[in-house]
N, C-alpha and C positions, 0 to 999 in steps of 0.2 A: 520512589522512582516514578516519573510520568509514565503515564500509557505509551506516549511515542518509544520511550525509551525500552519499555518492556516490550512492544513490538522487534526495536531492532536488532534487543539482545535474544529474543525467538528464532527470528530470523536469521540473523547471526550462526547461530547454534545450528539449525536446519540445514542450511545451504552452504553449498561450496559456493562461497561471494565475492565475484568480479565487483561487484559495485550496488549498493544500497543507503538509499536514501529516503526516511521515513519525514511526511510533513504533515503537520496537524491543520489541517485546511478548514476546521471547526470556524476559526474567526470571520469566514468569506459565506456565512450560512447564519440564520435565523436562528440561533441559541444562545444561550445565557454565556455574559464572558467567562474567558476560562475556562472553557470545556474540551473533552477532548472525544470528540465524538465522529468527528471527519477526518480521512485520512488519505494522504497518497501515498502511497507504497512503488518506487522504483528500484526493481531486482533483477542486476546480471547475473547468472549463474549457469554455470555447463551442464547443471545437474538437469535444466529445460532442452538440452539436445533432442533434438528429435521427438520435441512432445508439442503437440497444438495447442495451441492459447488456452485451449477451455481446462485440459488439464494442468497445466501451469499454474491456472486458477487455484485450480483443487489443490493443488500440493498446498499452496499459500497457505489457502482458506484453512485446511487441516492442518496446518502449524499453528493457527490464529484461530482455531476454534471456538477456545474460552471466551478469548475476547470477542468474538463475531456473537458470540448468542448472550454478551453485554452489555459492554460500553460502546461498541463499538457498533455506529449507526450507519456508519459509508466507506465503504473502504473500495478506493480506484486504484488498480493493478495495473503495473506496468513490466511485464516480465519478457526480460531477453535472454538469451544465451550471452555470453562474451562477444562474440566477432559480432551478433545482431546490433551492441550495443556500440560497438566501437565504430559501424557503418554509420548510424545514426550521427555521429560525434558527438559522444556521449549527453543526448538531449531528448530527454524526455517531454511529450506532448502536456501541454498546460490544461488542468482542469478546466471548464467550463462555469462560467459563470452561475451561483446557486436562482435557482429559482423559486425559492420563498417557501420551500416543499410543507418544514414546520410551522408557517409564520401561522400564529394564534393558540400555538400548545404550548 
């Protein structure tokens, strides 16, 4: 099983899921092909009611902990509620261009 895929079935498992969508963004960064080291993470769930981004975070983060103190080198959150997600129409903001953070390791 990839990393992405053991991210979504984590997450999966964790949250009540309006909508998730895990992308390995590894390719758009300075490392060896085929790695799985970058990641976006897009998660509606109600279970974020009434909680501010930074703890949103932390729920993530504390599902994904294994992985955060691993393989896992970036990981960009995108976390809504349901109605946050559906105002958006359903469209999550595009990562940002890598800027070479590894280039030479």
């Amino acid at each position: 099983m990839s990393l992405r895929e053991q991210i979504e079935r984590k997450l999966s498992a964790a949250f009540a899921v309006a909508h998730l969508e895990v992308v390995n963004e590894s390719d758009r960064h300075n490392v060896p092909p085929g790695s799985e080291m970058h990641f976006k993470v897009t998660l509606a769930s109600d279970d974020f009611d009434g909680k501010p981004m930074i703890a949103r975070h932390r729920m993530v983060y504390g599902c994904l902990s294994t992985e955060m103190a691993g393989p896992i080198h970036a990981l960009a959150l995108h976390t809504y509620t349901e109605a946050e997600w559906q105002r958006l129409a359903a469209d999550a903001p595009a990562s940002p261009p890598c800027r070479g953070g590894m280039a030479g390791k």
